[in-house]
Structure formats: structure tokens, C-alpha cells
C-alpha positions as CSV (number, residue, x, y, z in Angstrom):
1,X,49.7,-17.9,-7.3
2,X,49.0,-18.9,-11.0
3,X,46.9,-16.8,-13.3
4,X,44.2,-18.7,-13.2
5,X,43.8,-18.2,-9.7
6,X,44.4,-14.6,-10.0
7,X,41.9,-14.6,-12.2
8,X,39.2,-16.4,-10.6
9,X,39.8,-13.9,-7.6
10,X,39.7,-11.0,-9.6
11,X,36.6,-12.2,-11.4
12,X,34.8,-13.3,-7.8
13,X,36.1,-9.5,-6.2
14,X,34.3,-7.8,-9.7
15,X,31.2,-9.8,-9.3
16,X,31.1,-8.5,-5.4
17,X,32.0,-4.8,-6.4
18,X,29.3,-5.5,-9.0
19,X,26.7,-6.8,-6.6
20,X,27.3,-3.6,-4.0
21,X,27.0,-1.7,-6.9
22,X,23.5,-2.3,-7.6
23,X,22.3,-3.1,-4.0
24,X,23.5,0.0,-2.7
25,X,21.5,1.6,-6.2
26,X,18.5,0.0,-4.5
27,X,18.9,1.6,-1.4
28,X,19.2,4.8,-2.6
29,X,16.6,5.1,-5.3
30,X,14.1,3.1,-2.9
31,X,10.5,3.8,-4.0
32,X,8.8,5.8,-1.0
33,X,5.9,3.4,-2.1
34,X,7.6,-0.1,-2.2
35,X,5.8,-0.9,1.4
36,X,2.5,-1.6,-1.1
37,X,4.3,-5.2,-1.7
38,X,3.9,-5.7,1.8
39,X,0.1,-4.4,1.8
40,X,-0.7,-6.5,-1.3
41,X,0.7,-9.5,0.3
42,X,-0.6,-9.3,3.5
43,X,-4.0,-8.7,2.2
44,X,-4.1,-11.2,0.0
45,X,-2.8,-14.0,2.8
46,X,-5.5,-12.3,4.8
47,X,-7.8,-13.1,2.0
48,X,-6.8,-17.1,1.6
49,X,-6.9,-17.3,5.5
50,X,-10.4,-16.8,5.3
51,X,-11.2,-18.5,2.0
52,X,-8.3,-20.7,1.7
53,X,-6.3,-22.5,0.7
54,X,-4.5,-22.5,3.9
55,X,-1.2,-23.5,2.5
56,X,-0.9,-19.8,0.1
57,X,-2.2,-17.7,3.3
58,X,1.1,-19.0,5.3
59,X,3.2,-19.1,2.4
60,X,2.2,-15.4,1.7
61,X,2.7,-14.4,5.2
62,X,6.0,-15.5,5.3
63,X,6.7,-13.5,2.4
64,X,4.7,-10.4,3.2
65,X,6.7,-10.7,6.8
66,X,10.0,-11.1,4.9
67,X,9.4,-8.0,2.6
68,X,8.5,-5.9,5.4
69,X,12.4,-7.0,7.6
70,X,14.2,-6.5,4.2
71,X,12.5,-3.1,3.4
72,X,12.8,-1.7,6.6
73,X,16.7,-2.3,6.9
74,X,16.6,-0.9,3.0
75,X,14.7,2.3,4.3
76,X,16.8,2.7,7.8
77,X,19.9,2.1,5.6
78,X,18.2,5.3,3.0
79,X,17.6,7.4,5.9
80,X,21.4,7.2,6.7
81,X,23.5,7.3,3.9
82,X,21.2,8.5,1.6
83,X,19.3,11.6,3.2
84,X,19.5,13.8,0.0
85,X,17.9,11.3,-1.8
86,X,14.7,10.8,1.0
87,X,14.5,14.8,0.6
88,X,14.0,15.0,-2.3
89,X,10.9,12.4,-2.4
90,X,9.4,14.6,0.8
91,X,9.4,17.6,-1.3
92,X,8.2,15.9,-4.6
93,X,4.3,16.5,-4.3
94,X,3.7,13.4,-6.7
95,X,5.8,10.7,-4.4
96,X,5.6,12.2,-1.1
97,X,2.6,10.5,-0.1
98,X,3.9,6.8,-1.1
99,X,5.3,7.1,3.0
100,X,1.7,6.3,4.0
101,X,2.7,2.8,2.9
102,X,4.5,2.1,5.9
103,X,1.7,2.6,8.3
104,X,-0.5,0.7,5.8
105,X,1.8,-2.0,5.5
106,X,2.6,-2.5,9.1
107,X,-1.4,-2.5,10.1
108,X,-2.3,-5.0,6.9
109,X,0.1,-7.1,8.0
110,X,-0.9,-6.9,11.6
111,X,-4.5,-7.9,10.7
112,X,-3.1,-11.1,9.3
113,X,-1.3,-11.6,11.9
114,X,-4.2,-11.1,14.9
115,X,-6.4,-13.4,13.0
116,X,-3.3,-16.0,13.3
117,X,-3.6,-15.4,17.0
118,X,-1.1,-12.6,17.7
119,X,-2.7,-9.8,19.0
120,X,0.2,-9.1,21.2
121,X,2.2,-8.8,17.6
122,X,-0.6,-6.6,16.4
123,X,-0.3,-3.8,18.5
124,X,3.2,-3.5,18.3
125,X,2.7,-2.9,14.8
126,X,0.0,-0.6,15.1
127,X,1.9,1.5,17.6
128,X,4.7,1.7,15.3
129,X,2.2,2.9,12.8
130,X,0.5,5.2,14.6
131,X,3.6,7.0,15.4
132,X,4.6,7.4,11.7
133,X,1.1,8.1,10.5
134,X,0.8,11.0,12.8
135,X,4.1,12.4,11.5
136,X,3.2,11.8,8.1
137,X,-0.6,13.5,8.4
138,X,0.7,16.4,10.0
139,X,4.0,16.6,8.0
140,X,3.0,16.3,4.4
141,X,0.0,18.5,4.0
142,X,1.8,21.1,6.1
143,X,5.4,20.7,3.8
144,X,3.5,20.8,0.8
145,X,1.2,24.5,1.7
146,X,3.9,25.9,3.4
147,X,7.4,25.0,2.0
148,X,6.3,26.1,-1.3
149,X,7.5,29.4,-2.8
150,X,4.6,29.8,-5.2
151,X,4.2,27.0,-7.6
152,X,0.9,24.6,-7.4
153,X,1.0,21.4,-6.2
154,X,-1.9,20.6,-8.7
155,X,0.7,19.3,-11.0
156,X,1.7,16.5,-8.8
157,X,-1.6,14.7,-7.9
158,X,-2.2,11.6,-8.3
159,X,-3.4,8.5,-7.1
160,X,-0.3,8.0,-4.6
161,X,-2.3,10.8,-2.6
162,X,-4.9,8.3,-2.0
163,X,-2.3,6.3,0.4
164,X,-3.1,8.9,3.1
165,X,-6.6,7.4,3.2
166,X,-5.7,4.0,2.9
167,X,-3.1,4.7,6.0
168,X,-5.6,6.6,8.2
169,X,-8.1,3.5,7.6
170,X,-5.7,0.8,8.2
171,X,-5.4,2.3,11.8
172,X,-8.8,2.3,12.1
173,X,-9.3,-1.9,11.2
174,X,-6.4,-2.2,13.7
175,X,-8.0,-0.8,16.3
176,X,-11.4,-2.4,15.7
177,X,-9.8,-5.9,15.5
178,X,-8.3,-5.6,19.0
179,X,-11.2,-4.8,20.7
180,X,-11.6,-9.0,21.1
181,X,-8.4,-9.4,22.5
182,X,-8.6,-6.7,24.8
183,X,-12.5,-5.7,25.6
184,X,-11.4,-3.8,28.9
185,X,-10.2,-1.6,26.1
186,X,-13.0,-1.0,24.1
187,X,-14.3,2.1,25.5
188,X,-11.1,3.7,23.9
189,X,-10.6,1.6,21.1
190,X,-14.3,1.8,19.7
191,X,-13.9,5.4,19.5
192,X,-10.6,5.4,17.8
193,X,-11.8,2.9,15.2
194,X,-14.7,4.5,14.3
195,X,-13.3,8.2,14.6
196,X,-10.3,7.1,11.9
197,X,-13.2,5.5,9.9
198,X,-15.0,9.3,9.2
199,X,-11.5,11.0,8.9
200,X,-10.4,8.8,6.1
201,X,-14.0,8.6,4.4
202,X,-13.7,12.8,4.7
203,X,-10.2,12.3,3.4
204,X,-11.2,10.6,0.8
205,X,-13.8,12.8,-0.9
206,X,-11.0,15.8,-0.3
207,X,-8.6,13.9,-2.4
208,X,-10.8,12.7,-5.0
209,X,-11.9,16.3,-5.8
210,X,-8.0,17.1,-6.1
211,X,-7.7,14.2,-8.2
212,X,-10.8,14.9,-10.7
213,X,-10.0,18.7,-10.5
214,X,-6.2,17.7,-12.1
215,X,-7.7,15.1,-14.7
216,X,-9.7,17.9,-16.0
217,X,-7.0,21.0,-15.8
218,X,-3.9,19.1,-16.7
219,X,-3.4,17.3,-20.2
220,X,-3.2,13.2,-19.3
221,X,-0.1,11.5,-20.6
222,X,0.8,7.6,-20.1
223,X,3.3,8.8,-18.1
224,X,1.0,10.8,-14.8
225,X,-1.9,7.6,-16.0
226,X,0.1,5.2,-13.9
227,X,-0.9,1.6,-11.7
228,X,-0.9,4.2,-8.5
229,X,-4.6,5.3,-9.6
230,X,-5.9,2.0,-9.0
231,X,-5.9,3.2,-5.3
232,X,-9.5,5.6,-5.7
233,X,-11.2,1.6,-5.5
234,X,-8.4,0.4,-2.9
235,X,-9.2,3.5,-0.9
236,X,-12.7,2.3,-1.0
237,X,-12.5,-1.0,-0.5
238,X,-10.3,-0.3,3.1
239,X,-12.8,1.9,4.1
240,X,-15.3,-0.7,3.5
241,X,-13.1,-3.5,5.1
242,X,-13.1,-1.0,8.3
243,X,-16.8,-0.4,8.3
244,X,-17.5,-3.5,8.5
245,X,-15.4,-3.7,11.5
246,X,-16.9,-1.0,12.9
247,X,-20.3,-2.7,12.9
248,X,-18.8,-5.8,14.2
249,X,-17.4,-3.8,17.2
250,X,-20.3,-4.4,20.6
251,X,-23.6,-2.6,20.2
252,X,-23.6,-1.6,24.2
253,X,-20.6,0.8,23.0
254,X,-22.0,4.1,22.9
255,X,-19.9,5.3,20.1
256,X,-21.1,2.1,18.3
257,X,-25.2,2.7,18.6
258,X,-24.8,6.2,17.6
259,X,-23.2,5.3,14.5
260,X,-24.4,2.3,13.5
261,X,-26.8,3.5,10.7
262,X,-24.5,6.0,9.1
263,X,-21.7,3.4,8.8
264,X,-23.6,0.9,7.6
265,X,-25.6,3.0,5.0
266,X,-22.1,4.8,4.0
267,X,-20.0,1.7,3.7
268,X,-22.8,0.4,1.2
269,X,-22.4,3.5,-0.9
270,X,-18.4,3.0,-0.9
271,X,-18.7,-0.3,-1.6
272,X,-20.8,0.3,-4.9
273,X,-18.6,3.4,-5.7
274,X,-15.3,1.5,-5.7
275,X,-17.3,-1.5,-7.7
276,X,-18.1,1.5,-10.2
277,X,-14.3,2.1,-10.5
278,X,-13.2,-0.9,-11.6
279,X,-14.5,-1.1,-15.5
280,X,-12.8,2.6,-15.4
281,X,-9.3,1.6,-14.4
282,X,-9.5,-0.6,-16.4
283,X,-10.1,1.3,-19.6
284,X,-7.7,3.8,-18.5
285,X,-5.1,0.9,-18.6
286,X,-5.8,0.0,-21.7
287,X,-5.9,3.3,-23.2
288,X,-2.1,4.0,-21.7
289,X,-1.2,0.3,-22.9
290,X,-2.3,-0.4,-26.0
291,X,-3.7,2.8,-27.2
292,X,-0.3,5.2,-26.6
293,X,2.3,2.1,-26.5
294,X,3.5,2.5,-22.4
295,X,5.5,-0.6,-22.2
296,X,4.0,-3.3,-19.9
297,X,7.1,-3.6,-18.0
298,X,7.6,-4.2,-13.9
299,X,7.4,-0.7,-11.7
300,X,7.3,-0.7,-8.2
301,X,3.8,1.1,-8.1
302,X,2.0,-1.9,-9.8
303,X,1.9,-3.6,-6.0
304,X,-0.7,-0.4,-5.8
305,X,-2.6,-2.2,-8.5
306,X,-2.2,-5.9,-6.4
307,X,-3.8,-4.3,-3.3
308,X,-6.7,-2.8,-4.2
309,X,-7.9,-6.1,-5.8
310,X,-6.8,-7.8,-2.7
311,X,-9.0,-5.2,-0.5
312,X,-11.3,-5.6,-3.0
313,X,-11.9,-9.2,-2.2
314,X,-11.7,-8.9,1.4
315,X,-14.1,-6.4,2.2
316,X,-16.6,-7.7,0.1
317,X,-16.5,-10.9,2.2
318,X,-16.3,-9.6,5.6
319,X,-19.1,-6.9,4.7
320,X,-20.8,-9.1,2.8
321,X,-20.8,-11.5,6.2
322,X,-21.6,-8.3,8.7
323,X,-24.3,-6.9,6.8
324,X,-25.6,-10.1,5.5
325,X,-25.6,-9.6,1.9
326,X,-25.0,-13.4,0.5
327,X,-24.4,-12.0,-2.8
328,X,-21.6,-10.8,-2.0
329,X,-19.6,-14.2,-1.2
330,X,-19.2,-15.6,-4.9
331,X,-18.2,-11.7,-5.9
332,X,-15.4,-11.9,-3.0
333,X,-14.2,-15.1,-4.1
334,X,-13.9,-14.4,-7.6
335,X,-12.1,-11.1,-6.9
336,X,-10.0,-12.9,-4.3
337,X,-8.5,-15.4,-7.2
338,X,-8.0,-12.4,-9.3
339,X,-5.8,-10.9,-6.8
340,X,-3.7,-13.9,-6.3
341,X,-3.3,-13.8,-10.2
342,X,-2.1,-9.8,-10.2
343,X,0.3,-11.0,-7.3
344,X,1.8,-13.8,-9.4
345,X,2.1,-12.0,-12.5
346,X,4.2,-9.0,-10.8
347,X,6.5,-11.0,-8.4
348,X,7.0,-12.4,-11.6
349,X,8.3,-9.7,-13.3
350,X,10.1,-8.5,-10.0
351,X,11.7,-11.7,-10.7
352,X,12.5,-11.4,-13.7
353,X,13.5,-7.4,-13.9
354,X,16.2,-9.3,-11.2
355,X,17.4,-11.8,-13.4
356,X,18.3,-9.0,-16.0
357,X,19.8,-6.6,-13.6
358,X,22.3,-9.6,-12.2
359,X,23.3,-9.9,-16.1
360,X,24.2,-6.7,-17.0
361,X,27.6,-4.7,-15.9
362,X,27.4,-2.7,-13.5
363,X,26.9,1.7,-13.8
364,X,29.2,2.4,-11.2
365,X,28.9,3.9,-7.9
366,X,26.2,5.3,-6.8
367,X,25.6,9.4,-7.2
368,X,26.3,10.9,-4.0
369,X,22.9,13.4,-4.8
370,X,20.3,10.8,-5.0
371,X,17.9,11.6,-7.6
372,X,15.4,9.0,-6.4
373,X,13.9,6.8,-9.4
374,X,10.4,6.2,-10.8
């Protein structure tokens, strides 16, 4: 063999050791949140399916589907070689509750898929979800109040927490949307939907009282002020997005007729709260961005920024529809382009942060601890 050849083996064997190098990196220091790329997608092909165009709806379901195969392996492969590493996250008060994107991400994406036609599909997926949801609302509060030795957990809230919500209300469109498909069903599936519906909305107020009590009792820094807090107006917009599916369920349910006012009057009021978010977020971004320097660089918690403006836009236009409030419609589509925008601009600098990480040497094997990164 001449040394050119040798060399051109030893140069393509490098570039694999190289490529190994970094993939199994990913694995281990997988996000606990990275199912919000799923979420954001699916919500946003949710949100062309029903405005258009058609094309981007299937285009983004495809993707959203793909995400969600390649991040399940990632997280199966995590939970096997990597276990120190998925410890660490459940004891880490301020990533913990990134999990809930799982359930979220599975539901999201089987709404998109029921309106497709797939109910079938759909409540595979929401079985799935159910099971890890009911793990992870049991398993997280009770980890972080009793496997404590004394230090607060006060520290580590943030808007991540808010994923629990978003989880619990996922479930609850889920059920709501199958009640069509299966209407022998409903007398059980009406209940659930609308059950979930007041636990996340009671959820919700729980969490945003943890969250204001920390903004006030510990100093803000770019740092804690990250995209994850543009979840208090996702968390609203999903329990909008399932209100409205609530009302839509059949009046002759009884669960239905005794609700019907709250919801509707409620879902109003969270609708007009997460609006009232928005011009907030966005000074707070601003203020970490330009006012204290935080680079503007790709993080796997900006798909938490995508999705809420994806929810955002869908609620709107289904509640907008149920309650018949025509203003609503331009709002939604506006919102709905916006979205698509956010989406762009981050798988773009996914893309991009690739590009960079294919270019430079590699740091060696992975650390056989874990430490999971931000």
C-alpha cells in the first residue's frame, strides 16, 4: 500500500473517530428540553394546515416527525450509556422539568397528525404520553420536596417549570380531539379533557407565583433571563388552544354543560393575559441582549421561544373560530407568519452551530460523569 493510500485511510478513520466523537457528546449532554423542536414544529405545521400554505404544513410534519425518531433513539441511547448524566438533570431543579417536553411533543405532534386523518396514530401517541406525564407529575414535585437535604429549590425556577403546564394541557387537547373519531368514547374522554384543562390552569397560577416570587427574591442575570421564559405566554396559549377544544366537545355531555361558562369566560381571561406577556418578553430580551451583551447565539431552549409563538397563533384561530370573535383571525395569522419566521431563523442557526462543530477537531472522548450542558 503506498502512502498516499495510507494516508487517505488514516485521514477517512480520523474523520470517523472525529464524527463518534461529537455524536456520542450529543448523546450525552442531550438537553432534557430538546423535545420543544418537536412541539414548535408540530405546532407550527398544525398552524399552516389550517391557514396554509399546504406545501410548509407537510414539509414541517415531516420534519417535526423526523426530530421526534432521531431524538428518541438520542434519549433511549442517554438512558443507557449515559445514566449519570440523566441524573444529574432529574436532580437539577432548573432543568428537571424540560422532561415535560416529551409528553408535549408527542401530543403536538399527535394533533397534527389527527387532523391529517390518523386518529389511530394519535392515540398511540397520547398513550405513550400519558404514561410519561404521569411519571413525570408525580416524580418531579415529589424528588424535588423530598430528596432535598435542606437547600431551596427557589434558586432554580424558571420558566422550564412552566413545561409541566404545557404537558398536562397537551393531554387534555388530545383527548378533546378524539372525541370525533371515537364518540362511543366521549363519556370518558370529555371528562378527561376537561379535568386536565382545570389542573394545568391551577398549575399554572402555582407556578407563576414561584416564578414572580424568584424574580423578586433572587438578583436577575442574562444568564437565569433565558428563551425558556417565553413559556408563561406558551403556557397560556395551550390552555387556550385546549379550551377551545373543550367548548367544541358535544353540549349533551354532562361534564360539558356544567362547564361551559367557566371555560369559556376563563379561556378569554388567559387569552388576554398571555397577549399581555408578549411586549414583556420582549423587553426582557432586549434588556439581556443589547443592554448586558448575552450573545445571540443558537441554544437548545430557543425552540421554547418558537412554540409559544406557534401556540400563540393557533389558539387564537381556533378560539377565535369557537367563540366567534372575528377579530381574532387577522391577529392569528399575523402571529402565525411570525412563528414560521422564529422557526427559520433558529434551524438556521442549528444549522449553522453544525457547520462549525463538523470544522473543528475534535475534544476527545466523552467524560464518563456526564455533566450535562446548557
Amino acid at each position: 500500500m503506498n502512502p498516499e493510500t495510507i494516508g487517505a485511510v488514516s485521514t477517512n478513520a480520523d474523520r470517523r473517530a472525529r464524527a463518534a466523537g461529537r455524536a456520542a457528546a450529543a448523546v450525552r449532554d442531550l438537553h432534557p428540553g430538546y423535545f420543544a423542536y418537536v412541539m414548535a414544529t408540530g405546532i407550527i405545521s398544525t398552524g399552516t394546515f389550517l391557514l396554509g400554505p399546504s406545501w410548509l404544513s407537510v414539509a414541517l410534519l415531516a420534519a417535526a416527525s423526523a426530530g421526534l425518531l432521531v431524538l428518541a433513539i438520542a434519549l433511549a441511547a442517554r438512558l443507557v450509556l449515559y445514566r449519570s448524566s440523566v441524573a444529574a438533570d432529574i436532580k437539577a431543579p432548573d432543568r428537571v422539568f424540560g422532561f415535560f417536553t416529551i409528553t408535549a411533543g408527542l401530543d403536538v405532534l399527535g394533533v397534527r397528525l389527527a387532523l391529517a386523518g390518523h386518529p389511530l396514530v394519535t392515540a398511540v401517541l397520547a398513550a405513550i404520553a400519558a404514561v410519561i406525564w404521569l411519571i413525570l407529575t408525580y416524580g418531579v414535585p415529589a424528588s424535588l420536596m423530598l430528596a432535598r437535604a435542606g437547600d431551596s429549590v427557589l434558586g432554580g425556577v424558571n420558566g422550564s417549570w412552566l413545561l409541566w403546564i404545557v404537558a398536562t394541557q397537551s393531554l387534555s387537547i388530545t383527548a378533546a380531539i378524539l372525541v370525533p373519531a371515537w364518540p362511543s368514547q366521549s363519556s370518558l374522554l370529555a371528562p378527561v379533557a376537561t379535568g386536565l384543562w382545570c389542573v394545568g390552569l391551577l398549575l399554572y397560577l402555582m407556578v407563576v407565583a414561584l416564578i414572580l416570587l424568584r424574580w423578586l427574591t433572587v438578583p436577575m442575570t442574562p444568564a437565569t433571563l433565558g428563551p425558556p421564559y417565553w413559556i408563561l405566554m406558551g403556557a397560556t396559549a395551550i390552555s387556550v388552544l385546549a379550551g377551545a377544544r373543550d367548548l367544541a366537545l358535544p353540549a349533551h355531555i354532562s361534564v360539558v354543560r356544567a362547564t361551559a361558562g367557566f371555560v369559556e369566560g376563563f379561556t378569554f381571561a388567559l387569552w388576554a393575559f398571555g397577549t399581555w406577556w408578549i411586549p414583556l418578553l420582549v423587553i426582557l430580551g432586549l434588556w439581556r441582549h443589547l443592554r448586558r451583551h448575552w450573545p445571540l447565539t443558537y441554544e437548545p431552549t430557543l425552540w421554547s421561544v418558537v412554540f409559544p409563538l406557534g401556540m400563540y397563533s393557533v389558539a387564537t384561530l381556533v378560539f377565535g373560530k369557537t367563540a366567534r370573535l372575528a377579530f381574532m383571525h387577522p391577529i392569528a395569522r399575523v402571529m402565525l407568519w411570525v412563528a414560521v419566521a422564529a422557526w427559520a431563523l433558529v434551524a438556521a442557526a442549528f444549522l449553522a452551530r453544525i457547520a462549525r462543530h463538523r470544522a473543528e477537531p475534535a475534544s476527545g472522548p466523552p467524560a464518563p460523569s456526564g455533566t450535562a450542558a446548557t
